[in-house]
Structures are given as C-alpha cells and as structure tokens.
C-alpha positions as CSV (number, residue, x, y, z in Angstrom):
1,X,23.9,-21.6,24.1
2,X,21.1,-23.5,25.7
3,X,18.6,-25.6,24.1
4,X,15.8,-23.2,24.7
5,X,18.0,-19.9,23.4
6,X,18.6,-21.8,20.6
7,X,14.8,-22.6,20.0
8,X,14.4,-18.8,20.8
9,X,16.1,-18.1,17.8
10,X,14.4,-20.0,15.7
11,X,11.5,-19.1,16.6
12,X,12.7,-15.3,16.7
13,X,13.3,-16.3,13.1
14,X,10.2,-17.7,12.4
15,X,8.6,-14.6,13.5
16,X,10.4,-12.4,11.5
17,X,9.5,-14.5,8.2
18,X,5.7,-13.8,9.1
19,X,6.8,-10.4,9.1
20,X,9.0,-9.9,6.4
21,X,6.1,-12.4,4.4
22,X,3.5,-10.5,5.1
23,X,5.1,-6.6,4.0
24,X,6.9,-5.4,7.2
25,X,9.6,-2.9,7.1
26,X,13.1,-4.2,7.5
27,X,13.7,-1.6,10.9
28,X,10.8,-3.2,12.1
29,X,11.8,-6.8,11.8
30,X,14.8,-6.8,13.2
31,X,13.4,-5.1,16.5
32,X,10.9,-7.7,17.2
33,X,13.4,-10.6,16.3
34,X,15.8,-9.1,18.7
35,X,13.0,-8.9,21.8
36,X,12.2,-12.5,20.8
37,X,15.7,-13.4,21.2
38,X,16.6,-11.6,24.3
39,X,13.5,-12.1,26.2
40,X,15.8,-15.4,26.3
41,X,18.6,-14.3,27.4
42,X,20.5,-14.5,23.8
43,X,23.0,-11.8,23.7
44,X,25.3,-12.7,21.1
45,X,22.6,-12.9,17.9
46,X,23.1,-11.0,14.9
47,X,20.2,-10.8,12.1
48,X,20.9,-9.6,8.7
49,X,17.3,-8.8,6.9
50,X,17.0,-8.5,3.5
51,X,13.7,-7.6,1.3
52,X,13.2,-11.3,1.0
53,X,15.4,-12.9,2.8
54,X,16.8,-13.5,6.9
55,X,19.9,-14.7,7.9
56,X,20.0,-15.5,11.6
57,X,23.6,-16.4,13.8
58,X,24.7,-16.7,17.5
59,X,26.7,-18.8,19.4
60,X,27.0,-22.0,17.5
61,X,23.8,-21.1,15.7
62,X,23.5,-20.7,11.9
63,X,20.3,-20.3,10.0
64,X,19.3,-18.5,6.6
65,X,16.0,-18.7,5.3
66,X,14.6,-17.5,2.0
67,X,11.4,-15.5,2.6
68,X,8.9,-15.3,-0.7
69,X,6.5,-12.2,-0.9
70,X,2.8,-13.7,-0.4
71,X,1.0,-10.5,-0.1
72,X,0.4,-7.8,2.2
73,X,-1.9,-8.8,5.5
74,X,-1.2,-6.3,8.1
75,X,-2.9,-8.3,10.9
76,X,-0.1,-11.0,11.5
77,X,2.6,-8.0,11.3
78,X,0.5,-6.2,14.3
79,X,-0.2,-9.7,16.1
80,X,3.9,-10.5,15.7
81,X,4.7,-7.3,17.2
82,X,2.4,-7.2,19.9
83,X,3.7,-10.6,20.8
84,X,7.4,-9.6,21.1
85,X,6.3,-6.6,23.0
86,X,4.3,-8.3,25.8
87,X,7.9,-10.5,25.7
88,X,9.8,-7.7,26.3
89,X,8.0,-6.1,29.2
90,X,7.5,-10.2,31.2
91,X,9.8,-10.0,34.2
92,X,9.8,-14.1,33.1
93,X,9.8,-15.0,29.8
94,X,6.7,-17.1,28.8
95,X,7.5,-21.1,28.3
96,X,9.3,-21.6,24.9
97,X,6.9,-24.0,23.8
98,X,3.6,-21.5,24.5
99,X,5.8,-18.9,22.7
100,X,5.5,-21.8,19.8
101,X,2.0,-22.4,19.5
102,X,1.2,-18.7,19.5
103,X,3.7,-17.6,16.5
104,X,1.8,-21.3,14.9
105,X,-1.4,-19.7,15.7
106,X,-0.3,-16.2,13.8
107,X,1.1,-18.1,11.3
108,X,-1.6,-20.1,10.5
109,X,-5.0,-18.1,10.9
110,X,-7.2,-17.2,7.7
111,X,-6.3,-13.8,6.1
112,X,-9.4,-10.9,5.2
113,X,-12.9,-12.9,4.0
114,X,-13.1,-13.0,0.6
115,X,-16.5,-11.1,0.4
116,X,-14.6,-8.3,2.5
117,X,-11.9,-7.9,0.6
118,X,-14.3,-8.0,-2.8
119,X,-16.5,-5.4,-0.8
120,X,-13.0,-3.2,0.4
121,X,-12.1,-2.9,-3.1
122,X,-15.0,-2.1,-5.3
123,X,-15.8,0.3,-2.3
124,X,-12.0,1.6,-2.6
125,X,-12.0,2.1,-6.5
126,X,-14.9,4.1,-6.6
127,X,-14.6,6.3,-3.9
128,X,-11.3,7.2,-5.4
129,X,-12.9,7.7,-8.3
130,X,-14.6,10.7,-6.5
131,X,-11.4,11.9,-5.7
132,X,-9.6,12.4,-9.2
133,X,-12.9,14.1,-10.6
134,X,-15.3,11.5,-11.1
135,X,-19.4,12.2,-10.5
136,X,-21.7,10.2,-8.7
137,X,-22.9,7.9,-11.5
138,X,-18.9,7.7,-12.7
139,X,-18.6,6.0,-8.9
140,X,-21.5,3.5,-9.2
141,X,-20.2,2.3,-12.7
142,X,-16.6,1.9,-11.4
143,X,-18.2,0.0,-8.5
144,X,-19.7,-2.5,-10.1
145,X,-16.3,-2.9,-11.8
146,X,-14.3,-2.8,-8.8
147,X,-16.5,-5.9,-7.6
148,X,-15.7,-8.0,-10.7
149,X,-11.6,-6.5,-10.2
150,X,-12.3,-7.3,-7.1
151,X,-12.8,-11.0,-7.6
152,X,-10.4,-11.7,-9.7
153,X,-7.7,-10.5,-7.5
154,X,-9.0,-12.6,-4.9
155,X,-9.4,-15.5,-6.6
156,X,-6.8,-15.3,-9.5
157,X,-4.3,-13.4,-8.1
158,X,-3.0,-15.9,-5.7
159,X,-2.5,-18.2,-8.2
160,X,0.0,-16.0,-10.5
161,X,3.0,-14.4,-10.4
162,X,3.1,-10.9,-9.3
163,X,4.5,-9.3,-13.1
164,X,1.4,-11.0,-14.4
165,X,-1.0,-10.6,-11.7
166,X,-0.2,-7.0,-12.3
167,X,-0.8,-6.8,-16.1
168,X,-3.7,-8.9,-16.2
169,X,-5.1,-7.0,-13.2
170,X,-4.4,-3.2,-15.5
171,X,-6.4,-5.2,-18.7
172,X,-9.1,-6.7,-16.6
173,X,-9.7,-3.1,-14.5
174,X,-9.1,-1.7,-17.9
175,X,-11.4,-3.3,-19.8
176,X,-14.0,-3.2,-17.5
177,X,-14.1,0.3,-17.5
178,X,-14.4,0.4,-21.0
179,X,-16.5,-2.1,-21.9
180,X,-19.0,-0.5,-19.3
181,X,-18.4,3.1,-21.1
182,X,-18.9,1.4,-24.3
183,X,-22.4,-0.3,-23.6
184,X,-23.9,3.0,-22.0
185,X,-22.9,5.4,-24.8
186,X,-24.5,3.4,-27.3
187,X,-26.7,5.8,-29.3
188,X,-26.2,8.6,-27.8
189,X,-23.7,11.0,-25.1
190,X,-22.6,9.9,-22.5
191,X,-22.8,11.2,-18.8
192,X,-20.0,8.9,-18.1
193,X,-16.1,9.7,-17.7
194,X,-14.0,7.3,-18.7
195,X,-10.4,8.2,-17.8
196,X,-12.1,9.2,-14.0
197,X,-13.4,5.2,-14.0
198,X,-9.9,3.8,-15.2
199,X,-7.9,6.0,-12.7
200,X,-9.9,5.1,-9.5
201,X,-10.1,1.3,-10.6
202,X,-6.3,0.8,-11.1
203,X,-5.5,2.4,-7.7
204,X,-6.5,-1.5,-6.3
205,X,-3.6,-2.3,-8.3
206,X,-1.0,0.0,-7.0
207,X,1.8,-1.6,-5.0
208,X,1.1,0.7,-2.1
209,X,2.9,-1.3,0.5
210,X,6.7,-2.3,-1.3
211,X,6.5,1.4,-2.3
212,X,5.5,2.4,1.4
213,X,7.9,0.4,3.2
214,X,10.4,0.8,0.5
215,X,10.9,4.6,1.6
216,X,11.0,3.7,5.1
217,X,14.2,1.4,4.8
218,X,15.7,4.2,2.3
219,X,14.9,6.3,5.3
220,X,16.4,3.9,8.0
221,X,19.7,3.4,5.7
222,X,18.5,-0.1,4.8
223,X,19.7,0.9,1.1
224,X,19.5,-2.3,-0.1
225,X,16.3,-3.6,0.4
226,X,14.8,-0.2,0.1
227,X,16.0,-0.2,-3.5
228,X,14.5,-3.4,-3.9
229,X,11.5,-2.7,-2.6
230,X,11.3,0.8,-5.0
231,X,12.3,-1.2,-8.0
232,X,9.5,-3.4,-7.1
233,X,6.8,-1.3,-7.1
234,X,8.3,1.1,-10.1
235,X,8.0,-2.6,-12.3
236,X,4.3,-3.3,-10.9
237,X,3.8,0.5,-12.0
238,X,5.3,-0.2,-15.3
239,X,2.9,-3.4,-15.3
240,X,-0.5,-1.4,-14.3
241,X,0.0,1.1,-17.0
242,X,0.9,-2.1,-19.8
243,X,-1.8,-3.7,-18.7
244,X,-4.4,-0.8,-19.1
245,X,-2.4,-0.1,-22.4
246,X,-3.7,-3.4,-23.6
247,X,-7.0,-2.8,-22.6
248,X,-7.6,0.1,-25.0
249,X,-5.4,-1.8,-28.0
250,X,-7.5,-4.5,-27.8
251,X,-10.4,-2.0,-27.7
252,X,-9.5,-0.2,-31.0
253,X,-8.9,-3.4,-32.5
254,X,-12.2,-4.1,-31.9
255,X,-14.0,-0.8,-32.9
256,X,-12.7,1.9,-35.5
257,X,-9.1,2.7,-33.4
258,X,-8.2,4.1,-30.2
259,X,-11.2,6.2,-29.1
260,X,-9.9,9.6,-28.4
261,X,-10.1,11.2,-24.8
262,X,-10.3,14.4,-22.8
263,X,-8.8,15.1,-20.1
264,X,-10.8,14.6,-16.8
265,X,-13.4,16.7,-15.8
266,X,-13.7,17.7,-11.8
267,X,-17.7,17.2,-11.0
268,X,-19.3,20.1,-9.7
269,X,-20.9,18.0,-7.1
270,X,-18.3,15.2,-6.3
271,X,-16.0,18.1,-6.0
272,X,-17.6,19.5,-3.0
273,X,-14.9,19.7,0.1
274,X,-17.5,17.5,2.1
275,X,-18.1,15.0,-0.5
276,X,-14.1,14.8,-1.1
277,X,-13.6,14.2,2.4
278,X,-15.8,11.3,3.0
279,X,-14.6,9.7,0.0
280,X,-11.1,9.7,1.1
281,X,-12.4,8.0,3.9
282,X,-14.0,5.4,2.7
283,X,-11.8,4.6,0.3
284,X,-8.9,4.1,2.8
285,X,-11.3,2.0,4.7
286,X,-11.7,-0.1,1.6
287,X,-8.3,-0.6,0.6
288,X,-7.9,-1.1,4.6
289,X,-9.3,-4.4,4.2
290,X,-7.3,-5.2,1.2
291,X,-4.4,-4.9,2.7
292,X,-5.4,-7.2,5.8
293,X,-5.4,-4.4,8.2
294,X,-7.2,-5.4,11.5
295,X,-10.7,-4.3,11.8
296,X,-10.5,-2.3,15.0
297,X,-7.7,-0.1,13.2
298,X,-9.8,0.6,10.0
299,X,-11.4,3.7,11.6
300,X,-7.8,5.4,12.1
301,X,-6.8,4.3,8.9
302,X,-9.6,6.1,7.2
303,X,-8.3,8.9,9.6
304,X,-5.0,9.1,8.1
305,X,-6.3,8.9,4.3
306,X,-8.8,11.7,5.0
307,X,-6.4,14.1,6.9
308,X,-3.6,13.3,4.2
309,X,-6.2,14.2,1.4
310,X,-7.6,17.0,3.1
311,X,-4.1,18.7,3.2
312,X,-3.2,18.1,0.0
313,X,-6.7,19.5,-1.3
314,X,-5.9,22.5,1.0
315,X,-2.7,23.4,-0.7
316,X,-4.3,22.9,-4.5
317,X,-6.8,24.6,-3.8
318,X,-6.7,27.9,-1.3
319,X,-2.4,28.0,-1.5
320,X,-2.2,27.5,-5.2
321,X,0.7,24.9,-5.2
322,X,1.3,22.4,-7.7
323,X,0.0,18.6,-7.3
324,X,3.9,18.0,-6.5
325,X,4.3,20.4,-3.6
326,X,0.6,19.3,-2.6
327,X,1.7,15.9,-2.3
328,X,4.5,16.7,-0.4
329,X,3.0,18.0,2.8
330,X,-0.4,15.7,2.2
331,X,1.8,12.8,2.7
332,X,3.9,14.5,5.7
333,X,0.4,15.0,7.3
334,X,-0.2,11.0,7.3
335,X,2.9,10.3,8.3
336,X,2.9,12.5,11.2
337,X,-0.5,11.2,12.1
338,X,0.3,7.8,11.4
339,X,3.0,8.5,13.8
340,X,1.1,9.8,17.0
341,X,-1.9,7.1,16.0
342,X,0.7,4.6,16.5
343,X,1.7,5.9,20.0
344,X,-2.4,5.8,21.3
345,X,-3.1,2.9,19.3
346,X,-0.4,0.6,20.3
347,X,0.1,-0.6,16.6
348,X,2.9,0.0,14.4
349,X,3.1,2.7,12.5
350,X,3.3,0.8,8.9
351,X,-0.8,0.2,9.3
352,X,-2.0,3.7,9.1
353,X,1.2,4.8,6.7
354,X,0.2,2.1,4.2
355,X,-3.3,2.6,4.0
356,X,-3.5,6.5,4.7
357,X,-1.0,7.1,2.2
358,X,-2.7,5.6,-1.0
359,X,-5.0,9.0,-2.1
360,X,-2.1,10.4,-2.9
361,X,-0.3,8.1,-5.0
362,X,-0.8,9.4,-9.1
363,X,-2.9,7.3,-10.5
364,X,-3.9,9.2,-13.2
365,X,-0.5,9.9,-14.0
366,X,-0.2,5.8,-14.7
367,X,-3.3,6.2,-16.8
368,X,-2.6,9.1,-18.7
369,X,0.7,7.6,-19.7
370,X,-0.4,4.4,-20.8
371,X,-3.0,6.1,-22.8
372,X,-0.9,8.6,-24.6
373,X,1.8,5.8,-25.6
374,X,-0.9,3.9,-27.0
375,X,-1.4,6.9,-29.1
376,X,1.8,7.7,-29.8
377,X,1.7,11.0,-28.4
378,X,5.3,10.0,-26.8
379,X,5.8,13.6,-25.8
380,X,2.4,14.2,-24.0
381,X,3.4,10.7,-22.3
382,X,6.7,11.8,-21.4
383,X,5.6,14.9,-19.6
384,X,2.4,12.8,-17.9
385,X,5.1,10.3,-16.8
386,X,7.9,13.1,-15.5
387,X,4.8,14.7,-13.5
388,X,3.7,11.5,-11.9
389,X,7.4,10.7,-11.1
390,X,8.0,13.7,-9.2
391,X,4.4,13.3,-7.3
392,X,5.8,10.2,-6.4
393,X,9.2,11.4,-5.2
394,X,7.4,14.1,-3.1
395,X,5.4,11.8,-1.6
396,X,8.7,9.8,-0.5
397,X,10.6,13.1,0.7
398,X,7.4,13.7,3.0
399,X,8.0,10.2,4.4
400,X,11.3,10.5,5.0
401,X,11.1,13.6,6.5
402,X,8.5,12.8,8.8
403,X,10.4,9.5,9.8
404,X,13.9,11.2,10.3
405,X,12.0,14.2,12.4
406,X,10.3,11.0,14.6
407,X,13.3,9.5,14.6
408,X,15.5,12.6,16.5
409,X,12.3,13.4,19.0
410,X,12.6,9.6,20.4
411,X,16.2,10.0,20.8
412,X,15.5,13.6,22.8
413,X,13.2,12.0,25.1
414,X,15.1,8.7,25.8
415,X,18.1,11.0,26.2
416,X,16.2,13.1,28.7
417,X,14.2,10.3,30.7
C-alpha cells in the first residue's frame, strides 16, 4: 500500500466520522467511505460501521475510531456525500492533500445560526400544534414557548448529556406550557388548550433522526446498530414523557393537585384541510433547520412533511382507518417522495426522510401517557402507550417497505442497463 492509499484511508475514515457524527445511516457511510478509498486505487479495505463506532483495515492498515453522537446537522452528511461522489465520477483522482483541506473545511464549518434554529423551532412546535387540534391562539401561546424551548436547546443542550438534555427539555417545554395556561385562565375560562400546547412543543424533543435512521439500518440488515439506534430513541421517548411528567408534579405541588384534563379538542378553524396543510409545511421547514438541513433543500423538505400529512389526513378522514393504518401509508408517501426527491435533488435521501417524516410521529401519545401515570390512571396510560407504540411501528413498516421496494427497482434497472 502506498503512502497516499494509506492517507486515503484515513481520510475515507475521517469522512465517515463526520457522517456517522453528524446522524448518517450506517448503508450510507460505508458507501461514501468506500468511493473515498477507491477513487485511490485501495482495493483491499474492509469497514465495519457501528452506531458509534468505525473500524477501518487494508493492507497493512489498522484503524478503529470511537465516534460520539454530537447532534444531527444534515449539511456536512450532504457536503460528505457530494464530495465522495464528485470522487467517484474524476477520471483522476483530486490531489490527496486538496481531498484534506476540503473534508477540514466540512469538518470544521459552523452548524445552523442560533437565531435560526430558535426561529425553526418555535415555528416548528406551534405549527404542529395546529396539526394535533390546536386553534390559532393555542399556536401563538406555544410559540412563544417554543422560543424560550428553543433557547434552551441551543444554548443548554450542548452542554449536557443526551438522558438529561432530554428530561430537562420535557419539564422546560412542559412547564412552559403550563405556566402560560395557568396565567391566562386566571379568573375566568379559558380559550386555551393545554394538552394541544404540550403535544406540539415536545415534538422539538423527539429523537426524530436515531429513530429515522434506526429503521433504515433494520431495513438494510445492519441489525445491530439499528437496535441501537431504536433503543436510543425509545429511552429519549421514555425521557420526553418523564420530563413532562415532572412538569405537571411540580405543578400540583404547587396548586391544589394535578389539574384534571380533557382530551384534545380539533379546532373548527385550524382543522380546515387548507390550514392543516400549510402547517405541515411549515412545521417541517422549522424543524428543517433544527436538524441542520441545507437551506436550498428546506422547500422539499416541507414537501415531504406536507405530502406525508396530507395522506395520512386522507385516510382518517374520507377512508375511515385508524391513526395506525393512517400512519402507515402517510409515512410510505414520504418515503417514496423522499426517494424520487433524492434522485432530482442530488441529495441523499435521509434529508427529506428525517424531516418529512416527523408529523407523523405520536406525540400526543408521549403526552397522554405521561399524564395519565401522573394520575395513576395506569390503565388509560397503558392503552395511550400501546396505541402510540403501534403508530410508531407503522410508521417503521412504511419505511421499510418503501426502502426494500427502492431497493429491488435499482437492482432491475442496473440489471437491465
């Protein structure tokens, strides 16, 4: 092995940490590490990838690396691939040492503004809050909220582990939302909706992109680290819904006990198909930014949300299926379209899966769990809980259906070309 195959390597390897860092799926890592590495002529590499981990070999080449999960910035996974793509089609390789500085430059450039990614949330929780049944005025309360949320998951969250960034992130949306409901109901009704504001502000909170990507490696056979990646985000679930449990313990202890609740109401106006539709939107394009998605791609991303919404709105309402069947085919919808977006886009596919797939993840089935353990209603929160479980595993069997049917096409036409 030369001296510049063995730099390939590393750097292959290197580029595959910024990958893996950064909330790629395993499929996907390994591909671009293995254009990297034969854009140089190395033939003999072998890469083992694991949820947060890399081991790289070839000939008389050794190198493991332990990878620890920062966050989720889309950006640097798209610039990665790009990179080992414009590798793959040079007739010459570029110079090792350019190949450097532009995996540096990746590496090192500034993630989402922090205003932005204030902005993406608080716009994010409350058009969501639209979307489970909130009105109008339910939105503008949970956006103010969503700003404060917003900061302190900017600011604090780096700065914690991810269990606690987690539960402090379900008491602080949490209490927000009820302290907010709590000083405009003094002395009389309220026009407010409290469980609508809880369930769109914790949706900031949900681990959208180690559940996301851990289907996909279930999907690709990557068992391993798609359990890992599942048990992940089923802990940072189980964290959301402790945190917002808190919230309203601390609340009773404060006032005369656990305030009592109904379940949601669907606004007459918020409910209207148009209204639904342009929240979805703009929700996904909020939480586009909070996932570090690149700005030209938060227009498609928005796309995907709205189409994946749409469908599953279609099948509640006009087909009469259950939220679980509804989920099912609203989430093969974005997956599908996050498929073909990928193909006109140039980008992977993870982008628009990630963010297009979070309307349908059951929020309110996080909330309305919490809430009933707090009141020891262990049976209503045991069926709550069983519902949002199956929501979920419908959403992953659309996935994965989607994926394997991508999967066999690409085969067909390679086959036939």
């Amino acid at each position: 092995m030369t001296s510049e195959q063995e730099q390939a390597l590393q750097l292959a390897t290197q580029a595959g940490h910024i990958m893996l860092q950064n909330g790629a799926e395993i499929s996907r890592v390994e591909e671009t590490m293995k254009r990297i590495a034969n854009a140089y002529g190395v033939e003999d590499e072998n890469f083992f990838i694991l949820s947060n981990g890399i081991i790289t070999t070839g000939q008389h080449y050794a190198r493991a690396e332990f990878i620890p999960i920062k966050g989720t910035q889309l950006t640097p996974i798209v610039q990665i691939n790009q990179l080992s793509r414009e590798l793959s089609q040079q007739s010459t390789p570029m110079p090792i040492q350019e190949l450097s500085s532009r995996i540096e430059a990746i590496r090192t450039q500034k993630g989402t503004p922090i205003w932005e990614l204030i902005l993406g949330i608080a716009l994010g929780v409350s058009s969501f809050c639209i979307l489970f049944g909130g009105s109008l005025l339910d939105a503008l309360v949970t956006f103010i909220c969503g700003l404060i949320l917003g900061a302190f998951m900017a600011f604090a969250g780096p700065h914690m582990a991810r269990i606690s960034n987690n539960l402090l992130g379900g008491l602080v949306g949490g209490g927000l939302c009820i302290l907010s409901y709590r000083l405009l109901t003094q002395g009389g009704h309220s026009m407010l909706h409290l469980p609508n504001m809880i369930i769109g502000t914790i949706i900031a909170l949900v681990p959208g992109v180690p559940f996301t990507n851990g289907i996909r490696d279930v999907a690709n056979e990557d068992y391993i680290a798609g359990g890992t990646r599942l048990a992940d985000a089923f802990l940072a679930f189980l964290c959301i819904a402790l945190g917002v449990a808190l919230a309203f313990i601390v609340d009773g202890l404060l006032d005369s006990g656990i305030m009592q609740l109904e379940q949601p109401v669907q606004d007459a106006v918020a409910s209207h198909w148009g209204i639904q539709l342009l929240a979805a939107f703009v929700g996904t394009v909020g939480f586009s930014a909070l996932f570090g998605a690149p700005r030209r791609h938060y227009i498609e991303c928005g796309i995907a949300g709205m189409l994946g919404w749409a469908i599953y709105l279609l099948f509640i309402r006009e087909v009469g299926f259950s939220p679980v069947g509804a989920a099912f085919f609203g989430a093969l919808a974005v997956a599908v379209a996050s498929a073909l977006l990928a193909i006109v886009r140039r980008c992977p596919t993870t982008v628009f899966l990630i963010c297009g797939i979070i309307p349908l993840v059951p929020g309110g089935g996080i909330f309305w769990t919490a809430y009933h353990l707090v009141n020891n209603q262990l049976r209503m929160a045991a069926t709550t809980g069983f519902v949002a479980l199956k929501v979920t595993i419908a959403i992953a069997g659309g996935i994965i259906l989607a994926g394997i049917a991508a999967k066999h096409l690409f085969k067909k036409r390679n086959h036939q070309q």
